[in-house]
C-alpha positions in Angstrom: 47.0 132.8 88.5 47.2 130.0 86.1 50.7 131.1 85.3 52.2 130.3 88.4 49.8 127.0 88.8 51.9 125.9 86.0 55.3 126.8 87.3 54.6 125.3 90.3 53.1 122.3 88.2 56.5 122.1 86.6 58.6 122.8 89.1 57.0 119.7 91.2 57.4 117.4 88.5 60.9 118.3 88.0 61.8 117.8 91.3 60.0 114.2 90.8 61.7 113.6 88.0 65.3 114.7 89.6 64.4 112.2 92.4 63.4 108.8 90.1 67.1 109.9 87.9 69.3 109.8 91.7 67.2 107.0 92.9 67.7 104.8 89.3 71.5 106.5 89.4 72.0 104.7 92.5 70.5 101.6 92.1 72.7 101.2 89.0 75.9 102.5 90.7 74.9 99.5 93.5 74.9 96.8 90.7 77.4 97.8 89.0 79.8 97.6 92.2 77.9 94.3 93.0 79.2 93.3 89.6 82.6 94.4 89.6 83.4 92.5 93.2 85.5 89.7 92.3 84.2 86.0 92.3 86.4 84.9 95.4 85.0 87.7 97.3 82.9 85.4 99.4 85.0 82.0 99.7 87.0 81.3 102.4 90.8 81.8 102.8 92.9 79.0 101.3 95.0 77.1 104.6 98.2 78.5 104.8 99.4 75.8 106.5 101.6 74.4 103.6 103.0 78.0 103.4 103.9 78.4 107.3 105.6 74.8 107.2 107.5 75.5 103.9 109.1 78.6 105.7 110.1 76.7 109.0 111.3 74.0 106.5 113.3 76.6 105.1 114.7 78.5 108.4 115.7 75.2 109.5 117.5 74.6 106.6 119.5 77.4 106.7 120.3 77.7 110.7 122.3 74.0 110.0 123.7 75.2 106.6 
């Protein structure tokens, strides 16, 4: 009887354990990704206004070429 109070002892804190390694897994694997996301990830698109007028500037060029 005390046998199998210990396997199931062990068995329960192995199953404990498993969970606490997956859960600090995780939490890792979440900072790491919140690492590796690049700096500009959050800043606003530059205006592409400049860009849009450069290529009507440069369609208009050409049609009278």
């Amino acid at each position: 009887m005390i046998a199998i109070l210990q396997f199931v002892t062990l068995a329960i804190a192995t199953l404990l354990a498993a969970a606490a390694a997956a859960a600090v897994h995780w939490l890792l694997l979440q900072a790491t990704f919140l690492l590796m996301r690049p700096a500009t990830a959050h800043r606003i698109a530059p205006r592409t206004e400049l860009a849009r007028g450069t290529a009507a500037l440069a369609r208009a060029y050409t049609a009278h070429r």
